[in-house]
C-alpha positions in Angstrom: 0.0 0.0 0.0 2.3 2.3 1.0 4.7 1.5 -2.1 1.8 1.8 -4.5 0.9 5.5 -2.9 4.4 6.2 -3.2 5.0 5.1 -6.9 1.3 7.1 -7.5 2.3 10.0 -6.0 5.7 10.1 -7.7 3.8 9.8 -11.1 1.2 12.8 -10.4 4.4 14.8 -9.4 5.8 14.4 -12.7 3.0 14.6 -14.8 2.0 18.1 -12.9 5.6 18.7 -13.8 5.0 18.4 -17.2 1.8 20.1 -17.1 3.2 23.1 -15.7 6.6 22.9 -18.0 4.0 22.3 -20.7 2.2 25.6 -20.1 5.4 27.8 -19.6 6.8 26.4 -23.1 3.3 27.5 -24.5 3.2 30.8 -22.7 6.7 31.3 -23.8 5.8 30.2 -28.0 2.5 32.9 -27.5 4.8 35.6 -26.1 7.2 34.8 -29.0 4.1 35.1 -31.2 2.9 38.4 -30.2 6.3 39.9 -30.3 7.0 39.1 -33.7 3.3 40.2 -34.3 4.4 43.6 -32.9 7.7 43.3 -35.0 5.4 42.6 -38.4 2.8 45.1 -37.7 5.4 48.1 -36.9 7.4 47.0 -39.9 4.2 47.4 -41.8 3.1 50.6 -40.2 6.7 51.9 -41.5 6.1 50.7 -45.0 2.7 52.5 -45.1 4.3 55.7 -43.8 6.5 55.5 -46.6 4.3 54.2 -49.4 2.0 57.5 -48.1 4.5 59.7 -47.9 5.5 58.8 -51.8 8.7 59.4 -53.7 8.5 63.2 -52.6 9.3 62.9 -49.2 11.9 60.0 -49.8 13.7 62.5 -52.1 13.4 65.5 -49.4 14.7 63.6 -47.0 17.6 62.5 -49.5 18.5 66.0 -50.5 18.3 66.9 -46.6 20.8 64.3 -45.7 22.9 65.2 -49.2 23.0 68.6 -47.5 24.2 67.9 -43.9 26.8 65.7 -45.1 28.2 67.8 -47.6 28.4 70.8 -44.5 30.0 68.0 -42.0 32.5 67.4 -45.4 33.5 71.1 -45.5 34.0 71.1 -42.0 36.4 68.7 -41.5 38.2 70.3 -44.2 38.7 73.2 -42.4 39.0 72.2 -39.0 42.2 71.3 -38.7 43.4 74.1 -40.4 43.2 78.4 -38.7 40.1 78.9 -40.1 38.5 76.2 -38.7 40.8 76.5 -35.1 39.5 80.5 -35.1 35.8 79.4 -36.0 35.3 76.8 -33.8 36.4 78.2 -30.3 36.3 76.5 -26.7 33.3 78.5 -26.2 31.9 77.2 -29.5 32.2 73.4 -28.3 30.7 73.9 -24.6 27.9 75.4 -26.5 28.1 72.0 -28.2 28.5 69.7 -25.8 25.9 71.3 -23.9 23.4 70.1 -26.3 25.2 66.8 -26.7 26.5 67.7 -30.1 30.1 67.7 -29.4 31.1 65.1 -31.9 33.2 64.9 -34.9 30.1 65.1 -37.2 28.3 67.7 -34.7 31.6 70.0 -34.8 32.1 69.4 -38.4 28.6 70.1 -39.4 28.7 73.8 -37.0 32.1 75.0 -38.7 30.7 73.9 -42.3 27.5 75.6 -41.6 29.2 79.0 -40.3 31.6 78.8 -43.3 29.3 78.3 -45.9 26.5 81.0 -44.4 29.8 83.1 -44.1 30.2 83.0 -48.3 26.3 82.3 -49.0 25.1 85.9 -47.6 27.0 88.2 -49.1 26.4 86.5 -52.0 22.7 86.9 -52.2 22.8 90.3 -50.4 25.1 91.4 -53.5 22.7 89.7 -55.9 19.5 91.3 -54.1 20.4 94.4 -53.4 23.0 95.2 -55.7 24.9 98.1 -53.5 27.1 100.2 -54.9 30.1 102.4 -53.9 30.9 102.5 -49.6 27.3 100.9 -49.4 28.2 97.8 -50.8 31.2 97.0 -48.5 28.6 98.1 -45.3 26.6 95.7 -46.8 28.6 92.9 -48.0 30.8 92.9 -44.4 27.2 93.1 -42.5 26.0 90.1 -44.5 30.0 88.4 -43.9 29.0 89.3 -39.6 25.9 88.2 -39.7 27.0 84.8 -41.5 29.3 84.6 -39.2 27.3 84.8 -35.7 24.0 83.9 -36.6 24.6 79.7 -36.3 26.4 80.4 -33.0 23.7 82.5 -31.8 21.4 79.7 -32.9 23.5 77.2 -30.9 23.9 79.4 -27.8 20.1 80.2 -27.8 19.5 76.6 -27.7 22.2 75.6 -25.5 20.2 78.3 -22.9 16.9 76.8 -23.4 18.7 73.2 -22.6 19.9 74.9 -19.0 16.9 76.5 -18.4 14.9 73.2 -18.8 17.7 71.3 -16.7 17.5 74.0 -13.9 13.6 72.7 -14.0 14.1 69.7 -13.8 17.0 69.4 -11.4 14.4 69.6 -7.8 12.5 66.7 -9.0 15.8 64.8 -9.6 16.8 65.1 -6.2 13.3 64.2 -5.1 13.4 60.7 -6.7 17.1 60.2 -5.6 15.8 60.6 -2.6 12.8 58.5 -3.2 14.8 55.6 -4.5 17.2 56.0 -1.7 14.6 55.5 1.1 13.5 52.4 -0.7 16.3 50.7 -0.4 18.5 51.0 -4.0 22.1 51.2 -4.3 23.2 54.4 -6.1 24.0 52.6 -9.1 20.6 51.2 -8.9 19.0 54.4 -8.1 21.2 56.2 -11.3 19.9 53.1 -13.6 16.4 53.4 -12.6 16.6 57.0 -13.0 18.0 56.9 -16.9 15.6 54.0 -17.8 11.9 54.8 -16.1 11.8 58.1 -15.5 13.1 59.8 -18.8 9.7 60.9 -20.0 9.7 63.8 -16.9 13.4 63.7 -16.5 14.2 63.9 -20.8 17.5 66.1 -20.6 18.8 65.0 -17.0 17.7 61.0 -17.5 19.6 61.5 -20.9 22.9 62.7 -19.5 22.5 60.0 -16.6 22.1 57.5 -19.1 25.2 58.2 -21.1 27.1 58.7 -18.1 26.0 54.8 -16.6 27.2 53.5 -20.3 30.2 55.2 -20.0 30.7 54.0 -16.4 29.6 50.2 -17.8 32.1 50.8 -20.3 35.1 50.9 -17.9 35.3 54.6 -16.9 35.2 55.4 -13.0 31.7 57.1 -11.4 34.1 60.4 -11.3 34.9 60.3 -14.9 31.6 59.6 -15.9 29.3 62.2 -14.2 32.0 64.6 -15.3 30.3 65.6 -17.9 26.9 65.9 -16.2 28.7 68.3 -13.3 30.4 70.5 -16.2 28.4 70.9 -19.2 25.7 73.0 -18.3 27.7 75.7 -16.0 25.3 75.3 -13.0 26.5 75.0 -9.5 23.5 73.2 -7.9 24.1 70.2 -10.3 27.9 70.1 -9.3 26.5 70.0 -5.5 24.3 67.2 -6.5 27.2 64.9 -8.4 29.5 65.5 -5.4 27.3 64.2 -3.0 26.6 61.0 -5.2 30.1 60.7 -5.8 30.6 60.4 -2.0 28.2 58.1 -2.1 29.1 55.8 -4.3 33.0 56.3 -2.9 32.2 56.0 1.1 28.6 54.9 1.5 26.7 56.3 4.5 23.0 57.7 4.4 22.1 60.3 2.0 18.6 60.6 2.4 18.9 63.8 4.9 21.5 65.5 2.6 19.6 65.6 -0.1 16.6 66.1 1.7 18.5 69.6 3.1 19.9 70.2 -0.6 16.5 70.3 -1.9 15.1 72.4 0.3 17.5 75.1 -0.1 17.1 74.6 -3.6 13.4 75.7 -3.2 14.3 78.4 -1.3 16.9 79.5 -3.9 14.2 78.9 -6.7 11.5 81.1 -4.0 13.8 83.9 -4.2 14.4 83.9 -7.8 10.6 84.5 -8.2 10.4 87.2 -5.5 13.4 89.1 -7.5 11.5 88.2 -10.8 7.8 89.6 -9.2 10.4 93.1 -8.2 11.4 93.5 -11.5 8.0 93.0 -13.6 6.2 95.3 -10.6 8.7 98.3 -11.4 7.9 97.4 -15.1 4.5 97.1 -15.0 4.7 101.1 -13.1 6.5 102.7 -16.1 3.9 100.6 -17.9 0.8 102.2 -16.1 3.0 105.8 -16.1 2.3 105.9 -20.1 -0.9 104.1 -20.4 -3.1 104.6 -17.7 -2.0 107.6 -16.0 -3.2 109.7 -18.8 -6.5 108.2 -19.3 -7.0 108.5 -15.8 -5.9 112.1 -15.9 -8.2 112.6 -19.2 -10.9 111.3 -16.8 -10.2 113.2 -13.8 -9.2 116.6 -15.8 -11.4 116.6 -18.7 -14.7 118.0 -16.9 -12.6 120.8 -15.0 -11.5 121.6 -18.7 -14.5 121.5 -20.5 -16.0 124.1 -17.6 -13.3 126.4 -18.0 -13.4 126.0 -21.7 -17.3 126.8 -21.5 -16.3 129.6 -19.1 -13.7 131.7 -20.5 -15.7 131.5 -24.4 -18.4 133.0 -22.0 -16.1 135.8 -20.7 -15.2 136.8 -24.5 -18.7 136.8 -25.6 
């Protein structure tokens, strides 16, 4: 009896086993399934973009890219060379690396772009407005300036609106460092986390964080990777913050109060920034009402004493 339960119970254990290895491997072969049904059905959603778009939009897209690679040639012509050291500054390439363009084909494509706006401008300002005399060199040397600057002021304008935007999102960084800390994570765990679930609120911060745990995965020391992090975008919070999560990751310890304290007088920073903005639009907004409402009030006010006297001294002559 107790043999035969024994051998019974030995069979229903492995045929459950089965069972349940049976069901993963067909759990597994559906999952396959609806991946590579994902795989078709984007592949085909691609196809139908392009078939829509038609032969037009392939061949924009060709001439665009025919374009940018004919600037990034002429660039690394000159780059090497004192044109190209005297165009492309070390201002030029913080603005660059500042929105993560400071590449070979990101630097070559800013130097060919100021060169060839540099000889394209006077050109058409000479065609268009044909000058003549001490007006044509104004022109032709305004049109050579403007050439010049205008992709760097592009590049600088962005390169603000990328600090302004990292300045935003810098308190809410801290806040889930800290909220990943409390949980329990690692700092590595709390940096990986940070680059690969929270980059839709954190797009230019979780970006940066992300190339910096590649470049740490890669072989590079936490230091040399968050260097570009604490550098690039000239802010002195943001240095605060790698510093602390190099110390950290070097000696441990608990971090949660430190940032905790950081963010705070962050707010208060960001609190007084606001109060100094408020100061400046209210003395604004006075000169504002001093020529706008100030005389239509005094219209208002003076106009019926006016009219009297008016009325009064026509009386007087009459």
């Amino acid at each position: 009896m107790t043999a035969g339960w024994f051998i019974a119970s030995a069979v229903f254990a492995l045929a459950l086993g089965i069972a349940l290895l049976g069901v993963s491997l067909i759990q597994r072969v559906r999952e396959e399934e609806q991946q590579a049904h994902a795989i078709d059905r984007a592949l085909a959603r691609v196809q139908r973009r392009m078939v829509e778009d038609g032969p037009h939009a392939t061949s924009v897209r060709n001439w665009w890219g025919a374009v940018v690679q004919w600037l990034e040639s002429v660039g690394r012509h000159f780059e090497n060379r004192q044109l190209g050291k005297a165009l492309l500054t070390a201002e030029d390439r913080l603005l660059l690396d500042q929105a993560n363009r400071n590449t070979v084909s990101g630097r070559a494509l800013f130097l060919g772009l100021r060169l060839v706006m540099a000889l394209l401008l006077p050109v058409l300002v000479a065609i268009w407005m044909r000058p003549t005399g001490v007006k044509a060199v104004t022109a032709l040397l305004a049109a050579l300036a403007i050439g010049v600057l205008l992709p760097k002021f592009l590049l600088s304008s962005w390169a603000s609106e990328l600090r302004r935007r990292v300045e935003n999102e810098l308190p809410l960084l801290i806040d889930l460092l800290r909220l990943l800390q409390g949980i329990g994570f690692s700092m590595d765990q709390s940096l990986q986390m940070l680059a690969e679930r929270f980059h839709p609120v954190l797009p230019i911060l979780g970006r940066e964080i992300r190339d910096a745990n590649i470049n740490y995965m890669h072989g590079r020391s936490r230091d040399q990777s968050l260097h570009r992090l604490a550098e690039s975008f000239d802010n002195e919070d943001l240095k605060s913050l790698v510093q602390i999560i190099l110390q950290v990751h070097q000696h441990g310890g608990a971090v949660q109060e430190p940032l905790r304290q950081f963010a705070e007088r962050l707010r208060e920073q960001r609190k007084m920034k606001m109060k100094e903005k408020v100061g400046k639009l209210s003395v604004k907004m006075t000169v504002v009402m001093m020529l706008t409402l100030l005389p239509a009030l005094m219209l208002v006010l003076a106009g019926p004493a006016a009219i009297s006297l008016i009325e009064t001294m026509v009386r007087l002559k009459g």
